[in-house]
N, C-alpha and C positions, 0 to 999 in steps of 0.2 A: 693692731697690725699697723705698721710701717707702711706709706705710702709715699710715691715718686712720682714726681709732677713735669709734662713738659707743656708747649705750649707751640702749635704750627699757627704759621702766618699764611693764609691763602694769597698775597701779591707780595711777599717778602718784608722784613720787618715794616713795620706801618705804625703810626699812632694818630689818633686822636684829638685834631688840633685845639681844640676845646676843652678835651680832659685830661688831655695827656696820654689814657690808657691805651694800653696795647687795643691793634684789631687782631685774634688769634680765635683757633680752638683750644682748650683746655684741655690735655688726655692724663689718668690716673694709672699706674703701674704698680703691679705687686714686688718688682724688683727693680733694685737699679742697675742690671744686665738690661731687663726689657726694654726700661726708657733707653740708655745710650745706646742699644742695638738700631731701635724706633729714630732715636735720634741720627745716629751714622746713616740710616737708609735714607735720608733728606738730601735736598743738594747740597753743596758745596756752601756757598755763601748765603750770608742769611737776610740778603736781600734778591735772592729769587723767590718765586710762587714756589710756595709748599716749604720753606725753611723752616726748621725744628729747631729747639733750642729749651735746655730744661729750664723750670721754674722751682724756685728754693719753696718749700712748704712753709716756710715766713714771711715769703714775698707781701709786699704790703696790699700791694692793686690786686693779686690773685686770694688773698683771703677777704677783701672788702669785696671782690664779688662772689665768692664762694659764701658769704654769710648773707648776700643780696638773692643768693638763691635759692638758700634754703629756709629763708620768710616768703618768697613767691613759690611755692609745692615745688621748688628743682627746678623751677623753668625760669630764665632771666633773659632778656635781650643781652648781655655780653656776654653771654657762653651758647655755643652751637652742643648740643649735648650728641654728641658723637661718639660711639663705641670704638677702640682701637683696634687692631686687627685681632688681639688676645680678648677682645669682647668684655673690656669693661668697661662702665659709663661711668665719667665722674658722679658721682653724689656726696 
């Protein structure tokens, strides 16, 4: 199955002066209606609290932590594992 990737910034875009990476959650869609819907419900600019914004499934920084989390049982300091309102949790 096909999966679609976005990524909310709880204080609007932000990164990591040290590593560069995004500070976000990570949410996983079974369609790419769900995410751009998930994503249009966000505000406006995407440096307000709570800006969405998709992530490509090749991103480089989202699959170096997506393989960082699935060598620690799912769980990592840079992903908040957060269900979306469609109730699914990345894994």
């Amino acid at each position: 199955m096909k999966y679609y990737y976005g990524i909310e910034y709880p204080a609007g875009l932000a990164a990591d002066a040290n590593t560069g990476n995004r500070y976000g959650t990570y949410y996983r869609f079974e369609s790419r209606e769900d995410r751009d819907e998930w994503i249009d419900d966000g505000p406006d600019s995407i440096h307000d609290s709570g800006a969405r914004e998709l992530i490509p499934a090749a991103d480089q920084e989202f699959r170096s932590t997506r393989r960082k989390s699935e060598m620690y049982s799912k769980r990592c300091n840079d992903i908040a594992w957060i269900p979306t309102e469609r109730g699914e949790f990345l894994t």
